[in-house]
Backbone as JSON, one array per atom type, in Angstrom:
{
  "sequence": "XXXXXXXXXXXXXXXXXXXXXXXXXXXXXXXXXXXXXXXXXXXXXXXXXXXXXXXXXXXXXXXXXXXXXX",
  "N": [[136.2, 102.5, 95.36], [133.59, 102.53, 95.52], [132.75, 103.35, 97.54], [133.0, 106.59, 97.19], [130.74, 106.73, 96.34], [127.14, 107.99, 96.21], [124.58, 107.01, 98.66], [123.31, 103.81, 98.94], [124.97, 101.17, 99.03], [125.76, 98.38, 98.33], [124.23, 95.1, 98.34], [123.74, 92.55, 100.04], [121.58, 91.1, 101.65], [120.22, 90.23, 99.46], [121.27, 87.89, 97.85], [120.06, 85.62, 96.32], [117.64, 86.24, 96.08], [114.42, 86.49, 94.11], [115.1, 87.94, 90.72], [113.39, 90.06, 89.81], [112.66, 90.97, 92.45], [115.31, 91.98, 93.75], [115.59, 94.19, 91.89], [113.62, 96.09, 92.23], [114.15, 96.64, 94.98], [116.99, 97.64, 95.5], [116.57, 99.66, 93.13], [114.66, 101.32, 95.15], [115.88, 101.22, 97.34], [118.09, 102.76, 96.45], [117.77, 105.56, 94.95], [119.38, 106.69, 93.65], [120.75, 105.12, 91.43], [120.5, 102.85, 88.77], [119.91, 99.65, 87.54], [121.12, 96.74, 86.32], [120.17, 93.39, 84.68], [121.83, 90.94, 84.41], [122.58, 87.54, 83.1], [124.18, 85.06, 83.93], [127.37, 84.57, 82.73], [127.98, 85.88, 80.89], [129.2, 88.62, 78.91], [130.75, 91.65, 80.13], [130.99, 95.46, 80.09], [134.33, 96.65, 81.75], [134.46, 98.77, 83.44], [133.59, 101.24, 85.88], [130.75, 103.03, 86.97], [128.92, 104.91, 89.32], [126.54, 104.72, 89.25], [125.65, 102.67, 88.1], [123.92, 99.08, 88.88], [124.7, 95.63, 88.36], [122.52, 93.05, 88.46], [122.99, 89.47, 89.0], [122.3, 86.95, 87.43], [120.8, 83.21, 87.64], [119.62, 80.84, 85.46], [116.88, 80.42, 86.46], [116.56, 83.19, 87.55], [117.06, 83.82, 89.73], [119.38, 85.64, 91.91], [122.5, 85.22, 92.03], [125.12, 86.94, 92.49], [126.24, 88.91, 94.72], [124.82, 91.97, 94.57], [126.32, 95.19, 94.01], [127.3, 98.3, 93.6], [128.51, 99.41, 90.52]],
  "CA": [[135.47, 103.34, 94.44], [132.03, 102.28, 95.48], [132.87, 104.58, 98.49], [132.61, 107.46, 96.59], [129.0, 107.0, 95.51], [126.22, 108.16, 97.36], [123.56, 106.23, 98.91], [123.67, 102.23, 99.72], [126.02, 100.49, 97.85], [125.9, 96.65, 98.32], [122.92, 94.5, 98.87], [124.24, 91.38, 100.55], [120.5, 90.49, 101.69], [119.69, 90.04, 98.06], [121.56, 87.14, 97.34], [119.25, 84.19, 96.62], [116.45, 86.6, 96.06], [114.09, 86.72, 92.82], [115.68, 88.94, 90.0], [112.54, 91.34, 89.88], [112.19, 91.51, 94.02], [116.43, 92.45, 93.97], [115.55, 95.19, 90.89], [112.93, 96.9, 93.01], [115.07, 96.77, 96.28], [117.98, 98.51, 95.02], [116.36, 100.84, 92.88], [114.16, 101.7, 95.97], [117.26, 102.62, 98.48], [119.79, 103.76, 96.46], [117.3, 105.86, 93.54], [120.53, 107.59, 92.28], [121.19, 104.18, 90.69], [119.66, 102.14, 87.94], [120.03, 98.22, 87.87], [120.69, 96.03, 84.83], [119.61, 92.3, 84.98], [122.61, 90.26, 83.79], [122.65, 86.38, 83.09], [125.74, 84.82, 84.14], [128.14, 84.3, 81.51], [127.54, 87.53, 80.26], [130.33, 89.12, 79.08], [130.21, 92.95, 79.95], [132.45, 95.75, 80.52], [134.89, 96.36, 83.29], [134.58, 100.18, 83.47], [133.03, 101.35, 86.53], [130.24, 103.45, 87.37], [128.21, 105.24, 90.31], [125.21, 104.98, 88.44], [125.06, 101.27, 87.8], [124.34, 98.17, 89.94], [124.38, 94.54, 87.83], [122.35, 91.95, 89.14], [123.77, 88.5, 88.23], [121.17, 85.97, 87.81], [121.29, 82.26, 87.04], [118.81, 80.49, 84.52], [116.09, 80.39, 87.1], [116.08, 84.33, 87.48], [117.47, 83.61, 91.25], [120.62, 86.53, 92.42], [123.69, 84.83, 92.04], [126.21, 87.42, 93.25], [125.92, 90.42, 95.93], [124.49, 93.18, 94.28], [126.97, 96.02, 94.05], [127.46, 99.79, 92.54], [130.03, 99.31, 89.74]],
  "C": [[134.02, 103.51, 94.87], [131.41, 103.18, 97.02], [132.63, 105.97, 98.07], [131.28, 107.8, 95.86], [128.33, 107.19, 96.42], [125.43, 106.77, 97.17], [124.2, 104.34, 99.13], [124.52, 101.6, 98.21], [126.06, 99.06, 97.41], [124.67, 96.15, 99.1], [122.89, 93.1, 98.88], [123.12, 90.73, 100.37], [119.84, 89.92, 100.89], [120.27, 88.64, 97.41], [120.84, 86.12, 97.53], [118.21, 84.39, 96.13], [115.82, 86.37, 94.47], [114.64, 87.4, 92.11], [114.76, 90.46, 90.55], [112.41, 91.87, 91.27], [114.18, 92.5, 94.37], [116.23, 93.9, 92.76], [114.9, 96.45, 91.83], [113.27, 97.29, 94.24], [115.95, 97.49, 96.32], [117.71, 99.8, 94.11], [115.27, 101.76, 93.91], [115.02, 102.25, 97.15], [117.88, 102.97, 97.93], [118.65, 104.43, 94.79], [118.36, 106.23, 92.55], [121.32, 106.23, 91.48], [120.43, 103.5, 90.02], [120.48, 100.32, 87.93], [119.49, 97.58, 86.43], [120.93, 94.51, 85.42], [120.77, 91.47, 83.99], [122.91, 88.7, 84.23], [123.98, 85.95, 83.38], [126.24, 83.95, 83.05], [128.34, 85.35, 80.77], [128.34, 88.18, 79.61], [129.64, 90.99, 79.21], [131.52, 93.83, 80.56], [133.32, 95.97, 81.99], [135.1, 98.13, 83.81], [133.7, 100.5, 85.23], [132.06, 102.32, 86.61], [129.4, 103.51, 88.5], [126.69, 105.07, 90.37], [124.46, 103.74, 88.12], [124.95, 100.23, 88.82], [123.85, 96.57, 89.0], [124.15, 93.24, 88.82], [122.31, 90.57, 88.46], [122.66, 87.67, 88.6], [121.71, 84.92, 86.92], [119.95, 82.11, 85.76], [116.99, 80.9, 85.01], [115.15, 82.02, 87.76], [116.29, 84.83, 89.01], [118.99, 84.63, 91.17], [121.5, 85.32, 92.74], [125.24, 85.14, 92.65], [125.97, 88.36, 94.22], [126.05, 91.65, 95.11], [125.63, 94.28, 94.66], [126.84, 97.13, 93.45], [128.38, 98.96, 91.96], [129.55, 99.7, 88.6]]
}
């Protein structure tokens, strides 16, 4: 699916990174996407969009998973 979206899709490099330095990274290459800041445990839905990219952070505010469209 995440093939079908323009622009960069996955932001491997990001894992580990600050929340706010992975927010500004992703909405800086891929603009046609917005980026929501989600705590892990989170519950949220399973729908997909082109439009979204959730970055999974632990307590510490540290990237937890590899940034994706979905």
């Amino acid at each position: 699916m995440a093939s079908d979206c323009q622009g960069k899709s996955s932001w491997p490099e990001l894992l580990g990174a600050q929340a706010r330095v992975a927010v500004v990274t992703i909405e800086t290459q891929n603009p046609n996407v917005d980026t929501q800041v989600v705590l892990e445990g989170t519950p949220v839905t399973k729908d997909f969009s082109c439009t979204r990219v959730r970055v999974w952070i632990d307590q510490n505010r540290i990237v937890t998973r590899v940034p994706v469209i979905g």
